[in-house]
Every structure is written in C-alpha cells, then in structure tokens.
Backbone of each chain as nested JSON, in Angstrom:
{
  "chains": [
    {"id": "A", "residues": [
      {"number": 1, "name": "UNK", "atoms": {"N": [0.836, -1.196, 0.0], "CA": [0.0, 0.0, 0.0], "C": [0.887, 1.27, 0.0]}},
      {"number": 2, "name": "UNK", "atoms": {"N": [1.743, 1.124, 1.151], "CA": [2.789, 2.497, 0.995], "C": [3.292, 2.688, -0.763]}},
      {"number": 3, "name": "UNK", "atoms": {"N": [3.674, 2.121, -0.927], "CA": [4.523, 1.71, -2.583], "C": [3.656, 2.503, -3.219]}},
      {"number": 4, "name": "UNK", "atoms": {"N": [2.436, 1.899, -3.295], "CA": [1.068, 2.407, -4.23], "C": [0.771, 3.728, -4.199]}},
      {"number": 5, "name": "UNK", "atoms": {"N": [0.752, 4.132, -2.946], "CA": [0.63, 5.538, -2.666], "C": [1.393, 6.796, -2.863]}},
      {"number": 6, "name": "UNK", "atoms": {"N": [2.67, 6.512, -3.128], "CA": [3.401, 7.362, -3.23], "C": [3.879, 7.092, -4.415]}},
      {"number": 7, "name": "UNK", "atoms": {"N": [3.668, 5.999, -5.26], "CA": [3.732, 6.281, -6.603], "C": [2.589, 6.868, -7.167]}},
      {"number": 8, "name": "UNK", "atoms": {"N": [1.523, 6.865, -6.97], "CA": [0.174, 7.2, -7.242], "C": [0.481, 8.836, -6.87]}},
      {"number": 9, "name": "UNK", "atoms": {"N": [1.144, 9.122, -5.807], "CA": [1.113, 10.543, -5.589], "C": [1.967, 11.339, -6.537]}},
      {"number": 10, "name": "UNK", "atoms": {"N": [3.129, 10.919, -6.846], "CA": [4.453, 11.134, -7.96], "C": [3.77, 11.166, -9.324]}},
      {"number": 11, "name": "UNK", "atoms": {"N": [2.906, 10.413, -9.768], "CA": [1.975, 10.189, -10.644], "C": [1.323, 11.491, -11.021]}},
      {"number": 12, "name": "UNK", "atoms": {"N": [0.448, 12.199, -9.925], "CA": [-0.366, 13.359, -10.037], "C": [0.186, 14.388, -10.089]}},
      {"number": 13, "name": "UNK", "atoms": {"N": [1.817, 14.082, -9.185], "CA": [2.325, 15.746, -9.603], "C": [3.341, 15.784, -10.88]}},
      {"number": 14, "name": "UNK", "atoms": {"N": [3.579, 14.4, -11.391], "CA": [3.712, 14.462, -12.554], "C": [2.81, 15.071, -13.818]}},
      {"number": 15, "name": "UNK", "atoms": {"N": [1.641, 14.62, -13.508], "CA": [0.387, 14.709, -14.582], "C": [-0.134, 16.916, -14.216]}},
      {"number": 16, "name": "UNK", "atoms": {"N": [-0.194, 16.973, -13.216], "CA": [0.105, 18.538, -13.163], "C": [1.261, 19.303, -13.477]}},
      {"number": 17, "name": "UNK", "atoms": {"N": [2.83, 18.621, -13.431], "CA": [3.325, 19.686, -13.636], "C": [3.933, 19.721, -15.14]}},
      {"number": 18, "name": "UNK", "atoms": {"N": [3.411, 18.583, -16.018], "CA": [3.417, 18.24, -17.417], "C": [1.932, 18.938, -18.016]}},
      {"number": 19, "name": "UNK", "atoms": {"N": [0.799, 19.485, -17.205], "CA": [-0.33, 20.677, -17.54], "C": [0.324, 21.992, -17.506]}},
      {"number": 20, "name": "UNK", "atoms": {"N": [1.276, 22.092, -16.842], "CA": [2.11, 23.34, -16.459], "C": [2.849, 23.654, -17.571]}},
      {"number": 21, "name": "UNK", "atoms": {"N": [2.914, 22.53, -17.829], "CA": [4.417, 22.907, -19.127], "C": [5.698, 22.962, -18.316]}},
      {"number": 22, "name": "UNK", "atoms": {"N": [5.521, 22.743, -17.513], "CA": [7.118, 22.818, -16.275], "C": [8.342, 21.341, -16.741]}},
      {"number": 23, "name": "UNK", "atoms": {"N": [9.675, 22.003, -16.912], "CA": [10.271, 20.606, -16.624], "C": [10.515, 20.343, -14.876]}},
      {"number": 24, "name": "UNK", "atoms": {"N": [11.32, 19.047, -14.603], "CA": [11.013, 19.086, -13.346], "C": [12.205, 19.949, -12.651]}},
      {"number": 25, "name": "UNK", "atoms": {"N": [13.374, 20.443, -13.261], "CA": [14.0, 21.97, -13.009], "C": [13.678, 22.997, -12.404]}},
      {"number": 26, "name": "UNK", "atoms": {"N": [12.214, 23.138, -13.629], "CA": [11.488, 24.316, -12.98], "C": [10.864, 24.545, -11.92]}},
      {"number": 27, "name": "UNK", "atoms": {"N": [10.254, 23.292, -11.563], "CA": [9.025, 23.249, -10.218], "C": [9.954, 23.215, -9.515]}},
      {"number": 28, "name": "UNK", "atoms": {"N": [11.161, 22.434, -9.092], "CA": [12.099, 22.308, -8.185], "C": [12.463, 23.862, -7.61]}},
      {"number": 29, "name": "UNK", "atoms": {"N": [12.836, 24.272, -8.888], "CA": [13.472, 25.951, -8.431], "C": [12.474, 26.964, -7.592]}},
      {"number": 30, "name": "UNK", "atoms": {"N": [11.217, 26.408, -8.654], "CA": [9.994, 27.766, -8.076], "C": [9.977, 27.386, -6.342]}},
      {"number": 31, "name": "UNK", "atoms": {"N": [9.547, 26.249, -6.209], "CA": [9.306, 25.486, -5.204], "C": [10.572, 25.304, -3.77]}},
      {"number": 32, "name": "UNK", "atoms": {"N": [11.801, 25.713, -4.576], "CA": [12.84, 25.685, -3.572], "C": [13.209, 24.485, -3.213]}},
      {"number": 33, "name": "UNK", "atoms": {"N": [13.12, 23.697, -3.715], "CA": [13.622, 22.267, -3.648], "C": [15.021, 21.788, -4.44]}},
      {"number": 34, "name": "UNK", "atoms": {"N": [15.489, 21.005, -3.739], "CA": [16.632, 20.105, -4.662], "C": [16.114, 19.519, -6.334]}},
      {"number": 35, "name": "UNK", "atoms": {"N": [17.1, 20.265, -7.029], "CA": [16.475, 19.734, -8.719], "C": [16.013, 18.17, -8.63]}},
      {"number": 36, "name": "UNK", "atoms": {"N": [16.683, 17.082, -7.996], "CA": [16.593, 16.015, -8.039], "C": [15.106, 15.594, -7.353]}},
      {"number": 37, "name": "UNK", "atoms": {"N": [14.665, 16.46, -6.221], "CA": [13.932, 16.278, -5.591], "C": [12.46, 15.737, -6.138]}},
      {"number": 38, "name": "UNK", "atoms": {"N": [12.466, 16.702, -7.386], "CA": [10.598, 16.555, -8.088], "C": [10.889, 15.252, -8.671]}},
      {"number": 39, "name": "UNK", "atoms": {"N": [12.058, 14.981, -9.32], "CA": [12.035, 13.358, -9.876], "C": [11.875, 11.943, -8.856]}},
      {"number": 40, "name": "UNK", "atoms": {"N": [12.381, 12.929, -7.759], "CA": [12.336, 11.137, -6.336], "C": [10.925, 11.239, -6.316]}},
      {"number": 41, "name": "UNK", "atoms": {"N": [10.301, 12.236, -6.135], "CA": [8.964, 12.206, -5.789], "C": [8.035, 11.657, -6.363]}},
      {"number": 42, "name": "UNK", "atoms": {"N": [8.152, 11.834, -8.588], "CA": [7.676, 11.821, -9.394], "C": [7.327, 10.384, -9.62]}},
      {"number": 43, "name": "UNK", "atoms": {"N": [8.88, 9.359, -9.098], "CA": [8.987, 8.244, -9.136], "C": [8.4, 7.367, -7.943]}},
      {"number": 44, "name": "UNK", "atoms": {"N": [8.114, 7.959, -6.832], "CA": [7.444, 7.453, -5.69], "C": [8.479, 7.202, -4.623]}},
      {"number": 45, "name": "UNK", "atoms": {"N": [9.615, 7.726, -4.869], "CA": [10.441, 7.504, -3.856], "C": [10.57, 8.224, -2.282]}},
      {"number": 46, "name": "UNK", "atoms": {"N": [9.835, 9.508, -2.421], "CA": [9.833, 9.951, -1.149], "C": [8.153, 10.341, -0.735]}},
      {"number": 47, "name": "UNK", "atoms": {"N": [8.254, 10.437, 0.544], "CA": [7.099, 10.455, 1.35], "C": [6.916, 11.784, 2.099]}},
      {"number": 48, "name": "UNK", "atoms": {"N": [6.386, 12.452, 0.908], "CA": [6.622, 14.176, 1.542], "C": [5.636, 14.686, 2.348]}},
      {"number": 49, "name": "UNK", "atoms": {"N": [6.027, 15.734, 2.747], "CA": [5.867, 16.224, 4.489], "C": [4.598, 17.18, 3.516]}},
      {"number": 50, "name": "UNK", "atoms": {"N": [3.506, 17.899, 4.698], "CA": [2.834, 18.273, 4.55], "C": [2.954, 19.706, 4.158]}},
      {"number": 51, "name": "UNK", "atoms": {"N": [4.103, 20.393, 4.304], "CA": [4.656, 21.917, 3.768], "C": [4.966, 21.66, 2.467]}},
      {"number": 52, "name": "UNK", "atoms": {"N": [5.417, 20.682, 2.064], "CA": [6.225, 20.266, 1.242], "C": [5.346, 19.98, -0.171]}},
      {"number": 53, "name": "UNK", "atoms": {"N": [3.95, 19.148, 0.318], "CA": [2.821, 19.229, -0.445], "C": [2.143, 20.184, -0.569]}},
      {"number": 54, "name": "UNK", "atoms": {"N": [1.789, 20.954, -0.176], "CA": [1.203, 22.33, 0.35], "C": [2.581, 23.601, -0.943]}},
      {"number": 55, "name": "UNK", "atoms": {"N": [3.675, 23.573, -0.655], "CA": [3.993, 24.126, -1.606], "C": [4.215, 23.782, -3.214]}},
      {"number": 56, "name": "UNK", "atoms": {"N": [3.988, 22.501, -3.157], "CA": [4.227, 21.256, -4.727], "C": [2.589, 22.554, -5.132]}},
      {"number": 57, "name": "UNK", "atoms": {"N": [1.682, 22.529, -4.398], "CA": [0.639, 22.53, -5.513], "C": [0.205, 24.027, -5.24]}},
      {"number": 58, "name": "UNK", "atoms": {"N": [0.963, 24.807, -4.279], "CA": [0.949, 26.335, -4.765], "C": [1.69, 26.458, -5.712]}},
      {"number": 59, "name": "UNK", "atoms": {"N": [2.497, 25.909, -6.24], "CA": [3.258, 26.485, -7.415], "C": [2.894, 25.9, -8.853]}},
      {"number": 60, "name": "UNK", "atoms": {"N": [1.989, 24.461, -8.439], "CA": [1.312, 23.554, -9.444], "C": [0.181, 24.918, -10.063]}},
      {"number": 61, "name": "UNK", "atoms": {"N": [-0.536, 25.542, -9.008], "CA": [-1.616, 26.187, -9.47], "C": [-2.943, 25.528, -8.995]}},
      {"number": 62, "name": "UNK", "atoms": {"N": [-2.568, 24.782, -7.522], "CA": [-4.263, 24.143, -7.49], "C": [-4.023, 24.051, -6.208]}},
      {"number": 63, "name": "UNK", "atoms": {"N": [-5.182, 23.587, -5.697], "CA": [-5.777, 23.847, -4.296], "C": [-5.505, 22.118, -3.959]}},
      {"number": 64, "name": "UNK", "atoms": {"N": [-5.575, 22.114, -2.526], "CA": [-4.857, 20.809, -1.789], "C": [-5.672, 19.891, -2.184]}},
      {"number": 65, "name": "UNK", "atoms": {"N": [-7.402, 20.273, -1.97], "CA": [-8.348, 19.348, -2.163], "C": [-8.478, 19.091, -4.019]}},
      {"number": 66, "name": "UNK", "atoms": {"N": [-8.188, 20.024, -4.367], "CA": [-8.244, 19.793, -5.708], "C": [-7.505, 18.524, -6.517]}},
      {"number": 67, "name": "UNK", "atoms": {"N": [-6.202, 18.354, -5.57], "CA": [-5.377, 17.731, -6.066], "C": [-5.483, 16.014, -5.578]}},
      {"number": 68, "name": "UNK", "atoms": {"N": [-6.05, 16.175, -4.145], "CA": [-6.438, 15.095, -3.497], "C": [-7.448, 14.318, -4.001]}},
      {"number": 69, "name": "UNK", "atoms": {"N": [-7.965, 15.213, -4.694], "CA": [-9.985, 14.658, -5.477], "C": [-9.558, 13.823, -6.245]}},
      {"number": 70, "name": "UNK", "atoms": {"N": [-8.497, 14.336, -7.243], "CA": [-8.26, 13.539, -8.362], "C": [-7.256, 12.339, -7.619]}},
      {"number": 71, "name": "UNK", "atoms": {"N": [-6.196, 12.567, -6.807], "CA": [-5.091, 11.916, -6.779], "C": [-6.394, 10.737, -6.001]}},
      {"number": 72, "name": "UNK", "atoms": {"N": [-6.964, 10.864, -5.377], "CA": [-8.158, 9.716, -4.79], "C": [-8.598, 8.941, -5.832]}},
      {"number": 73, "name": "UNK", "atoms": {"N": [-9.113, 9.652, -7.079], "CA": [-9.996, 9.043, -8.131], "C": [-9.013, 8.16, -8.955]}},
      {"number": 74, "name": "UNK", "atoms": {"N": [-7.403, 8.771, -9.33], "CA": [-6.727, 7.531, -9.748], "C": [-6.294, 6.602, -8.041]}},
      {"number": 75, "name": "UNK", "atoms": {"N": [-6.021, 6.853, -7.749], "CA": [-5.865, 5.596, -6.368], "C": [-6.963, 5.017, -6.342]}},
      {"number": 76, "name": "UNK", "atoms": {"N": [-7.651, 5.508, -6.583], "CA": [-9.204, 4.487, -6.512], "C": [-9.578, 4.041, -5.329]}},
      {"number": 77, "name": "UNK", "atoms": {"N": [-8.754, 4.364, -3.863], "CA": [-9.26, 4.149, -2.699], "C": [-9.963, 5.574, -1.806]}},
      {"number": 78, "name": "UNK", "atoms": {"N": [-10.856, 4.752, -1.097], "CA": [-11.325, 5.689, -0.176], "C": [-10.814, 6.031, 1.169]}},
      {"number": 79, "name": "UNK", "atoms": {"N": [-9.947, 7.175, 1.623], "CA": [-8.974, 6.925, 2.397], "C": [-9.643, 6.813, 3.637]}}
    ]},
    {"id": "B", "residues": [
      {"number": 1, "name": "UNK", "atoms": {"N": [3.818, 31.555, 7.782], "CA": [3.014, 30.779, 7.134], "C": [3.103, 29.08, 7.517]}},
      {"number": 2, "name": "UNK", "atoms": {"N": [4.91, 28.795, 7.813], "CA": [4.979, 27.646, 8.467], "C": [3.529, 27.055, 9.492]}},
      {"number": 3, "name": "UNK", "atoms": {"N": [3.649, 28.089, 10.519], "CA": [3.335, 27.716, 11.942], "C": [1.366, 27.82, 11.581]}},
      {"number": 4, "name": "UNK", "atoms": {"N": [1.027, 28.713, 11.081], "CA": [-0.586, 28.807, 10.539], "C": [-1.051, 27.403, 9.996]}},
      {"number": 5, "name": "UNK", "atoms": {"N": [0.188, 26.43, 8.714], "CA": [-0.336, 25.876, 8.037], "C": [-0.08, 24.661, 9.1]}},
      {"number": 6, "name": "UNK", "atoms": {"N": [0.486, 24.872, 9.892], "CA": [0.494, 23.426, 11.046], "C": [-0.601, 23.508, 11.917]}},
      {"number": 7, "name": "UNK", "atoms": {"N": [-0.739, 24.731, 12.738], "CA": [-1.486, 24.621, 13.604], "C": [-2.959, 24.735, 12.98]}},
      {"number": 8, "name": "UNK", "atoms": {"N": [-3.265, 25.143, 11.34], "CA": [-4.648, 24.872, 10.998], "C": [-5.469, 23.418, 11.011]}},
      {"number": 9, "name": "UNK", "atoms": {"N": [-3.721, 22.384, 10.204], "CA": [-3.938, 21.054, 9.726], "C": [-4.287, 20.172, 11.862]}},
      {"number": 10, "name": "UNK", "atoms": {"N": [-4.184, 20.796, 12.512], "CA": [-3.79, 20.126, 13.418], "C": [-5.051, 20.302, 13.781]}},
      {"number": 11, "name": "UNK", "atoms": {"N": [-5.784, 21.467, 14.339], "CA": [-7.041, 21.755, 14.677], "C": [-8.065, 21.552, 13.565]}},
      {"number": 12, "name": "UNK", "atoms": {"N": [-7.757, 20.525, 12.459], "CA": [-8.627, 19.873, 11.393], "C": [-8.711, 18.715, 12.444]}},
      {"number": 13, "name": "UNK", "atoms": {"N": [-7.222, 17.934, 12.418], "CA": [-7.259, 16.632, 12.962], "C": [-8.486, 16.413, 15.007]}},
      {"number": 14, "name": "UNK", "atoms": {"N": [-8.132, 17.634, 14.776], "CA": [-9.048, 17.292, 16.577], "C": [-10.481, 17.335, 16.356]}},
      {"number": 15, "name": "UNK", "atoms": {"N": [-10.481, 18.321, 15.588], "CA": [-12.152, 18.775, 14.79], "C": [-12.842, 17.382, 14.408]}},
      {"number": 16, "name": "UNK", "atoms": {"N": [-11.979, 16.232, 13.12], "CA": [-12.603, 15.33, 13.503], "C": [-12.551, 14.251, 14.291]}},
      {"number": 17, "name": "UNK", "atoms": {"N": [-11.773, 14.316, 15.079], "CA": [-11.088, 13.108, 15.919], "C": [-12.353, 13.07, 16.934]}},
      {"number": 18, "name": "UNK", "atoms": {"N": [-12.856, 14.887, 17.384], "CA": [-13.888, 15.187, 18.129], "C": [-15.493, 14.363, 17.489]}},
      {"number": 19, "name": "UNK", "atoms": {"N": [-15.877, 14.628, 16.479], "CA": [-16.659, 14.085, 15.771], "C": [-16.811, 12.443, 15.994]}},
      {"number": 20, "name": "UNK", "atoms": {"N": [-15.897, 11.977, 15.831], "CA": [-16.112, 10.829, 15.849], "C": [-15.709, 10.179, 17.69]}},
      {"number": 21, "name": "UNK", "atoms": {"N": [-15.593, 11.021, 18.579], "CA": [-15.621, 10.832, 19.552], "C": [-13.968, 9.397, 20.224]}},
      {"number": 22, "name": "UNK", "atoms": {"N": [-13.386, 10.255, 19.958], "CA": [-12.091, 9.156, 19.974], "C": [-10.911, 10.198, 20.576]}},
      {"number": 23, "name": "UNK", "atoms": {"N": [-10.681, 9.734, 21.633], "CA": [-9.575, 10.277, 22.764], "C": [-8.092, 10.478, 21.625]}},
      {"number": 24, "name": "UNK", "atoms": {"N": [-7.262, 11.339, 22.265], "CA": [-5.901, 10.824, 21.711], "C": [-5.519, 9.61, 21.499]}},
      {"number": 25, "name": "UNK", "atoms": {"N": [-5.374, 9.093, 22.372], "CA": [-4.662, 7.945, 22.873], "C": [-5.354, 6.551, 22.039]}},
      {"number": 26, "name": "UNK", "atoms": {"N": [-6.572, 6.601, 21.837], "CA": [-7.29, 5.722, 21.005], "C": [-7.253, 5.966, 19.525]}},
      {"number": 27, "name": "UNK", "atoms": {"N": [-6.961, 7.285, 18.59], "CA": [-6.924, 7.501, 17.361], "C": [-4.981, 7.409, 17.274]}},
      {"number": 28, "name": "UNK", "atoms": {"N": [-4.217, 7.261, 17.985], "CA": [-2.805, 7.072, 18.502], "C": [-2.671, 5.709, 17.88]}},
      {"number": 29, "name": "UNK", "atoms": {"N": [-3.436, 4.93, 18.821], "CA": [-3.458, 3.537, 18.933], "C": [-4.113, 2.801, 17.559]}},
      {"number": 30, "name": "UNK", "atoms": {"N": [-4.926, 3.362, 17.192], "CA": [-5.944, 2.771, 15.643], "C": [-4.829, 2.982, 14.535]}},
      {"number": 31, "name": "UNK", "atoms": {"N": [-3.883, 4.376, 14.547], "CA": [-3.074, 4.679, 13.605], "C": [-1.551, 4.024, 13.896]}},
      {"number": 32, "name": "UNK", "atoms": {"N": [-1.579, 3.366, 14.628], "CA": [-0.174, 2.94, 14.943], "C": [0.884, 3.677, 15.477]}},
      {"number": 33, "name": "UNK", "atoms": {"N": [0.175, 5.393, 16.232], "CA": [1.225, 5.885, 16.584], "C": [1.614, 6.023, 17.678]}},
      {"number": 34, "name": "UNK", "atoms": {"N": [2.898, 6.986, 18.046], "CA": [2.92, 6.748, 19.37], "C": [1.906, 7.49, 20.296]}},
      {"number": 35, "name": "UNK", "atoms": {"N": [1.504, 7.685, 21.238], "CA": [0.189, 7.901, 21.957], "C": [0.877, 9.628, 22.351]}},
      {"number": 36, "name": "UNK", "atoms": {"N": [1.68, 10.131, 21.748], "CA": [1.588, 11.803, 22.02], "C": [1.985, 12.207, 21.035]}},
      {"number": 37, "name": "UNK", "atoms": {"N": [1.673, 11.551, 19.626], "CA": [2.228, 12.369, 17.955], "C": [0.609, 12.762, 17.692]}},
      {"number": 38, "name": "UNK", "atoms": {"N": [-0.328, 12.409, 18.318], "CA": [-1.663, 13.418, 18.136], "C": [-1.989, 14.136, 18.752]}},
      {"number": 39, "name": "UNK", "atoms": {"N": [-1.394, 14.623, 19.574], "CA": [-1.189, 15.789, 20.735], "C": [-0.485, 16.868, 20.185]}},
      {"number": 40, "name": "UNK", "atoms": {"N": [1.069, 16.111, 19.571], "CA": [1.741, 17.307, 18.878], "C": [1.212, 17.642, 17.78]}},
      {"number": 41, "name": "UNK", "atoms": {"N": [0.555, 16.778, 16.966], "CA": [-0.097, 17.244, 15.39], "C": [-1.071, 18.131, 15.905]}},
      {"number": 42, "name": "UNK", "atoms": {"N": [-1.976, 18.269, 16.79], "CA": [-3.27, 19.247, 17.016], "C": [-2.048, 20.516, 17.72]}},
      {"number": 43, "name": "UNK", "atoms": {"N": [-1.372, 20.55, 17.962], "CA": [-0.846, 21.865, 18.635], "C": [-0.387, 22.355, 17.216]}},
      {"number": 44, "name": "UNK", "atoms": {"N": [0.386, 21.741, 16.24], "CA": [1.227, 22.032, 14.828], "C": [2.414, 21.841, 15.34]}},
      {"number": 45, "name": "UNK", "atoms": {"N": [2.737, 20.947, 16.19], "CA": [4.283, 21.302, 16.282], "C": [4.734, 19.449, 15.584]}},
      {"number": 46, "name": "UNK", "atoms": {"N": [4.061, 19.249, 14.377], "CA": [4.925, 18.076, 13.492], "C": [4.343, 18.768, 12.082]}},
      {"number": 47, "name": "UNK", "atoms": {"N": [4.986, 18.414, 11.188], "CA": [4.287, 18.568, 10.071], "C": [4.899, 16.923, 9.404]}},
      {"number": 48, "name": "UNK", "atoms": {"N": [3.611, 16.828, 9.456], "CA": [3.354, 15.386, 8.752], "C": [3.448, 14.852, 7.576]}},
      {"number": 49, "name": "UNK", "atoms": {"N": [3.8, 13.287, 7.055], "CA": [4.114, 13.111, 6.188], "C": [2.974, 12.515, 5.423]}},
      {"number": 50, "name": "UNK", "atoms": {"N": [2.909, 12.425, 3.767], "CA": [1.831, 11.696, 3.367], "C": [1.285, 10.691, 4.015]}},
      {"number": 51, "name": "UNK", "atoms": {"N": [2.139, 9.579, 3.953], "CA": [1.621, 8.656, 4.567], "C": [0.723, 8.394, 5.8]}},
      {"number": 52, "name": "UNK", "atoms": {"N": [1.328, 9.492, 7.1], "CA": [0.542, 9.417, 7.989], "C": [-0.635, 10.16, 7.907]}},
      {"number": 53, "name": "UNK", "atoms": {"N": [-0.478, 11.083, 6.726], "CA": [-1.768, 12.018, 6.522], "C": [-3.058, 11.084, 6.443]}},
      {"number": 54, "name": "UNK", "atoms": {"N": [-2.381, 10.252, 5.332], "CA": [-3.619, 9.532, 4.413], "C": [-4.191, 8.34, 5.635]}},
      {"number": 55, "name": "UNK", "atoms": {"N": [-2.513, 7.693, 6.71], "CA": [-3.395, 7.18, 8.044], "C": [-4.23, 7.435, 8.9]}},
      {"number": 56, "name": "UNK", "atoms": {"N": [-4.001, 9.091, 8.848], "CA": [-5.177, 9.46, 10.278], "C": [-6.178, 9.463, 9.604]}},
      {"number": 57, "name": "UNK", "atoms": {"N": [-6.593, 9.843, 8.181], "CA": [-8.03, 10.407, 7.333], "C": [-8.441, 8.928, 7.058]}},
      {"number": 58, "name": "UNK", "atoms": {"N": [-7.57, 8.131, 7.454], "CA": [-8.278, 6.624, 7.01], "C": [-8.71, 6.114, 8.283]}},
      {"number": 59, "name": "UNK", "atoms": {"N": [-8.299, 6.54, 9.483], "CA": [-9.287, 5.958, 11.005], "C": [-9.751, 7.038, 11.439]}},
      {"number": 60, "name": "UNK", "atoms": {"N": [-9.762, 8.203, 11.02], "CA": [-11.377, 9.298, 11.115], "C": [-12.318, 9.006, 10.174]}},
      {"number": 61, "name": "UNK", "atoms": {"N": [-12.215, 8.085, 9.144], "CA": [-13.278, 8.044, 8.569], "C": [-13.517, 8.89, 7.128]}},
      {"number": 62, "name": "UNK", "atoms": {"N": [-12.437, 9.447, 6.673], "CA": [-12.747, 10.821, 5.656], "C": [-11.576, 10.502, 5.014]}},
      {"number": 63, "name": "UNK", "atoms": {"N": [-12.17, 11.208, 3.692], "CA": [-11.326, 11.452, 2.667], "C": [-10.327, 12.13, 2.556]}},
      {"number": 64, "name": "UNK", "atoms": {"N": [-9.288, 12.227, 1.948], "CA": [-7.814, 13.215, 1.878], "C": [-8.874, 14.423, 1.213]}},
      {"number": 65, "name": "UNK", "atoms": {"N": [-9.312, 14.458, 0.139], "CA": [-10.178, 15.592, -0.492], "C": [-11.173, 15.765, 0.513]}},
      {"number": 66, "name": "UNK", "atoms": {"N": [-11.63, 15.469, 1.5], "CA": [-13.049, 15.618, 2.069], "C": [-12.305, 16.439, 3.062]}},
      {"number": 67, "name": "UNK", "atoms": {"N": [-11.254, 16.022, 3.518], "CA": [-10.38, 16.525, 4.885], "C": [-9.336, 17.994, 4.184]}},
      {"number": 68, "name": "UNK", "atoms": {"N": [-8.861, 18.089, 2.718], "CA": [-8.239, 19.034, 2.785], "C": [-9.337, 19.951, 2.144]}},
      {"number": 69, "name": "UNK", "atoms": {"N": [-10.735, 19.694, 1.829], "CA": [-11.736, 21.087, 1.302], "C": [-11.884, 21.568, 2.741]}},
      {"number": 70, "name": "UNK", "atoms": {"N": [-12.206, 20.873, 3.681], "CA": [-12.428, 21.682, 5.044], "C": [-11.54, 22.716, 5.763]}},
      {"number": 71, "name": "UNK", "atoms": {"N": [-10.141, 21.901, 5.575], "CA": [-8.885, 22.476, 5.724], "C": [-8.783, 24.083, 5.274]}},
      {"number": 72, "name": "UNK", "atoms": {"N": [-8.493, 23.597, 3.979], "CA": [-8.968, 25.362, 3.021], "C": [-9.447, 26.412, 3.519]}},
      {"number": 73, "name": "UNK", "atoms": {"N": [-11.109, 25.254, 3.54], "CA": [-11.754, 26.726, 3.998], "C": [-11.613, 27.416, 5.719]}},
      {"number": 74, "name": "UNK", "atoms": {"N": [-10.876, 26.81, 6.269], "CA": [-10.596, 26.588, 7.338], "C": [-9.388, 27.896, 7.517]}},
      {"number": 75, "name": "UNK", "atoms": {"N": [-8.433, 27.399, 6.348], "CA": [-7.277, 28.038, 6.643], "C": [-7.198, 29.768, 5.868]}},
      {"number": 76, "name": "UNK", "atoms": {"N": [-8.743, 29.416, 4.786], "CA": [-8.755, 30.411, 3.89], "C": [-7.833, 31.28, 2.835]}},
      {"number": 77, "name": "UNK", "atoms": {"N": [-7.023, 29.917, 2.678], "CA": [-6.15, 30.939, 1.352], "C": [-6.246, 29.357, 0.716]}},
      {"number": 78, "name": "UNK", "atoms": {"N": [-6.311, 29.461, -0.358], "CA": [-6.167, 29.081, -1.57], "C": [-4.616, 28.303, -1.815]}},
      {"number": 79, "name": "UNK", "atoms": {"N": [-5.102, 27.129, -1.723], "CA": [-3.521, 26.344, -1.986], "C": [-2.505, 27.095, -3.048]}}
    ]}
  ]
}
C-alpha cells in the first residue's frame, strides 16, 4: 500500500506539472527544492511532508483538495 | 506561514477526531502511533508526512479531499 501511494502521488504531480508545461528543473526551483527532488517524488520515492505538499501545488496552481480529489480518483481508494 | 499551516492542519485533525468521539490515545493507537504524535499534530508542532496524513483520514473516517476542502476553507487561502 505504501509503494502504491506514493507512486500514485508522484503520478499526479507528474500529470500537473506536465499541464504546467514545467520541466522538473522548474518546479524544483519555483518550489525551492533540490532539482533532483521533483524526480524522487515523481517516481514514488519519497514520502513528503505536509509543507512540502502544500507548496508542490501552490506552485502547481491548485488547491490541496483539488489535487487530493483527483489523486483519490486515480488511487481508486477511499482513504 | 509555516506555523498557521500546522497549527490549521492540526485543529482539522481534533475537529474530527472530536466528531467521531475518539480520545488521543485511542486515534494514537488505531493509527499505529505513538500515543503523544496526536497531541503534537493538534498543537502544529509536526508537520506530517503523506503517509501518515492519508493514516489518520483513514481511522477518522474521511477522505484526503473531504479533509483538505475543510482544511482550506478553514485556513482560507487558496492552496
């Protein structure tokens, strides 16, 4: 389940920040993160903190629940 | 903005922990944690990781989207 989830999450901020037109350079920089950082994530490798999500999708351009609605609807679970 | 976006997410988590009528120590225990990391999450002094996000919204009963639209409007700014 962990696995699932955080690839499923890497997944969505992939699929937003490829709506963006962003490479993952860019979100890294806007966002203040390590360049490498949006790719561990992208890939499901890290398990990010709640500031951390909170700034992924102020700079994505969407609201927390916004992102959760969908990232729920591909996970397909009800948390 | 740190300390707002902790101590909002935290006074989400008591809001429904209250609702569903479940002590610390028992929504601690359902989530596998230790019996004073829901004490510190309702003050804001953790900021939490996905995983445990998506654990507490899964033994309150609610959705990650159901739990961060409340949040929002809660915290009133716009992810």
């Amino acid at each position: 389940m962990r696995e699932q989830t955080l690839k499923a999450f890497g997944q969505e901020v992939r699929y937003w920040r490829a709506e963006r037109r962003l490479s993952q350079e860019e979100l890294a920089d806007q966002c203040g993160f390590h360049r490498t950082y949006i790719g561990q994530i992208e890939r499901g490798e890290r398990n990010p903190s709640l500031l951390n999500i909170l700034t992924l999708c102020r700079h994505l351009g969407i609201s927390l629940s916004e992102f959760f609605t969908r990232y729920e609807t591909v996970l397909g679970t009800f948390a």
